[in-house]
C-alpha positions as CSV (number, residue, x, y, z in Angstrom):
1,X,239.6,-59.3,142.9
2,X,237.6,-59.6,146.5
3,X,234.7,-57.6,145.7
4,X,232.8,-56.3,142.9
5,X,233.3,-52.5,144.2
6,X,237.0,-53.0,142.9
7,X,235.7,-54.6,139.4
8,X,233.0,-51.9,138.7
9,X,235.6,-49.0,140.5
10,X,238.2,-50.1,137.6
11,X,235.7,-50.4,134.3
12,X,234.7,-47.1,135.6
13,X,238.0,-45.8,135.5
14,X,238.7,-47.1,132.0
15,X,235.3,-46.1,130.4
16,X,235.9,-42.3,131.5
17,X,239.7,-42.8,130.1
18,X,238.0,-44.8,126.8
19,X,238.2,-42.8,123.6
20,X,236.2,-45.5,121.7
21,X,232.3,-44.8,122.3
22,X,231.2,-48.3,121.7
23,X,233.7,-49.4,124.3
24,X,232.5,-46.9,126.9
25,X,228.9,-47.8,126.0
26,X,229.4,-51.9,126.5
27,X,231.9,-51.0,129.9
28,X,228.8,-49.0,130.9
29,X,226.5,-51.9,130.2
30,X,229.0,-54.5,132.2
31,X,229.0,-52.0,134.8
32,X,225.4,-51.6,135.3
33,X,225.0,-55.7,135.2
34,X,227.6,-56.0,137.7
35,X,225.5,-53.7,140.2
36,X,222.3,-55.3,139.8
37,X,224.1,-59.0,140.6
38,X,225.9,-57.0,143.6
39,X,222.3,-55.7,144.5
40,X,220.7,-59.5,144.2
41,X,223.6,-60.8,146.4
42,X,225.9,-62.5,143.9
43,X,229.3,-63.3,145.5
44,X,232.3,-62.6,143.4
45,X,233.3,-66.3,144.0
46,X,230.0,-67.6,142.2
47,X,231.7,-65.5,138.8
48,X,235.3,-66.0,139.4
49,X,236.1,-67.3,136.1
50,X,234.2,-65.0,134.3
51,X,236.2,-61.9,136.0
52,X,239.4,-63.6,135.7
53,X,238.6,-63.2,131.8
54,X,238.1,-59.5,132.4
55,X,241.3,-59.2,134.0
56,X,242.8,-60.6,130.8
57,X,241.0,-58.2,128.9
58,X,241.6,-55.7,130.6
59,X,245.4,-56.2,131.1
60,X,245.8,-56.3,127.5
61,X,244.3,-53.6,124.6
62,X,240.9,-53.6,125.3
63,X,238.9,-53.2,122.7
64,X,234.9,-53.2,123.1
65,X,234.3,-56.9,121.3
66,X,236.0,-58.2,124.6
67,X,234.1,-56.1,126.8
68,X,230.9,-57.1,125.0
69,X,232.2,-61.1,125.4
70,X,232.1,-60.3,128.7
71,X,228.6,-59.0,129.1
72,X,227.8,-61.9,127.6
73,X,229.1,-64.3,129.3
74,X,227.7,-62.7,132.8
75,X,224.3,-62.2,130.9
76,X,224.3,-66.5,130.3
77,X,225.1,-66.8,134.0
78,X,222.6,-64.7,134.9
79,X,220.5,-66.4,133.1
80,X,221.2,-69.8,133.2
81,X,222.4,-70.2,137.4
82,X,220.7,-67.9,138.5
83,X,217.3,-67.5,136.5
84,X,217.6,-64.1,135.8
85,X,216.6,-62.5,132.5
86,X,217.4,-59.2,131.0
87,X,214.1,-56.8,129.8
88,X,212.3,-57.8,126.8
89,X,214.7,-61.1,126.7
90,X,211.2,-63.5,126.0
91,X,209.7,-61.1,123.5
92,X,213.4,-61.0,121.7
93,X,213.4,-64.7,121.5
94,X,209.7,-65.6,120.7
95,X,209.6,-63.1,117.8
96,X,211.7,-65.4,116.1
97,X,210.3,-68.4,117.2
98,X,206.8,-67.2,116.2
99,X,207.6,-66.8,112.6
100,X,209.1,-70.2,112.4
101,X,206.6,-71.8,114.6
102,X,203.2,-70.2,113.4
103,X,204.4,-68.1,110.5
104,X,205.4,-70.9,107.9
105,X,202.7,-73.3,109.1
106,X,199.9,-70.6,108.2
107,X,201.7,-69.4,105.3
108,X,201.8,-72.7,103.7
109,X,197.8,-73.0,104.6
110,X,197.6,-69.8,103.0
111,X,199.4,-70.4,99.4
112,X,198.3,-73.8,99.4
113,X,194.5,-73.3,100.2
114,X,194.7,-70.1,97.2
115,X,197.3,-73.0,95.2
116,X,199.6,-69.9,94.5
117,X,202.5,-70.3,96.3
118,X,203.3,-66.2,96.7
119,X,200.7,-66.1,99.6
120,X,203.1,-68.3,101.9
121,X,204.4,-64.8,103.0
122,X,201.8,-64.0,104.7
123,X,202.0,-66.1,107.3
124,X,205.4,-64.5,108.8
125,X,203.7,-61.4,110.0
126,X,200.8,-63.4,111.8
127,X,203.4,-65.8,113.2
128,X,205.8,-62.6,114.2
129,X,203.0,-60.7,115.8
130,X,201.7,-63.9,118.0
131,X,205.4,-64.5,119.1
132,X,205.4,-61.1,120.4
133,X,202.6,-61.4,122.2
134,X,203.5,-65.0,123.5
135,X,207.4,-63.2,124.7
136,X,205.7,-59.9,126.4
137,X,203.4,-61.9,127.8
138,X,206.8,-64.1,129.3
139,X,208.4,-61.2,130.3
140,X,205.5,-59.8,132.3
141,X,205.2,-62.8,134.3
142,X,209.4,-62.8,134.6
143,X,208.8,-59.3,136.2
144,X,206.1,-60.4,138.3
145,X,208.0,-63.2,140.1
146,X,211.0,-60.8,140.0
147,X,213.5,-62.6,137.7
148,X,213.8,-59.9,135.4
149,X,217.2,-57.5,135.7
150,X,216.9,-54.0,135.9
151,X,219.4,-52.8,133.7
């Protein structure tokens, strides 16, 4: 594959010929990641081993849990070589982080300061709604310097 023209021409091909809808949906998606690397200047040498697994994918029955591997796998790339983040990424991962972080700790002041343990619930909303606000806070800064994708 020289370019990623050919790649995106081809899982454009396949997603108009797809009966499955979750399989055109996640081509779409890989579609629309591929253009925003092609826009930011990615060379099709830099993912060479992640398109050689599409080739495999798609020389075979392609169903959309391959497709959506694929995504993936371009999506840690992305994220991991070339510092780029998809929208909302920060809020997704700090929402969990906040309940586990802030959430249990004040839920456990909560049901141990009222010595009944069915207040330790509480704290999970607090902790959820401060990681939110901590990941949107990430992801506005992410946009600012440019690093998030638009896709």
């Amino acid at each position: 594959m020289e370019n990623l023209n050919s790649v995106t021409e081809e899982l454009k091909d396949r997603a108009n010929s797809a009966d499955n809808p979750k399989l055109k949906m996640w081509m779409n998606k890989a579609i629309a990641l591929l253009n925003e690397m092609q826009a930011r200047g990615v060379s099709p040498k830099d993912i060479d081993p992640e398109l050689k697994v599409l080739r495999r994918q798609l020389d075979g029955d392609t169903r959309y849990e391959q497709i959506r591997s694929f995504y993936g796998m371009l999506l840690d790339y992305c994220r991991k070589k070339l510092n780029l983040v998809p929208p909302k990424y920060y809020q997704n991962q700090w929402m969990g982080l906040g309940m586990m972080i802030f959430g249990i700790p004040f839920g456990f002041m909560f049901s141990s300061s009222f010595d009944n343990f069915a207040f330790i619930g509480i704290g999970l909303p607090i902790g959820l709604s401060l990681g939110i606000a901590i990941g949107t806070e990430k992801d506005k800064k992410a946009k600012a310097e440019g690093r998030q994708l638009n896709i």
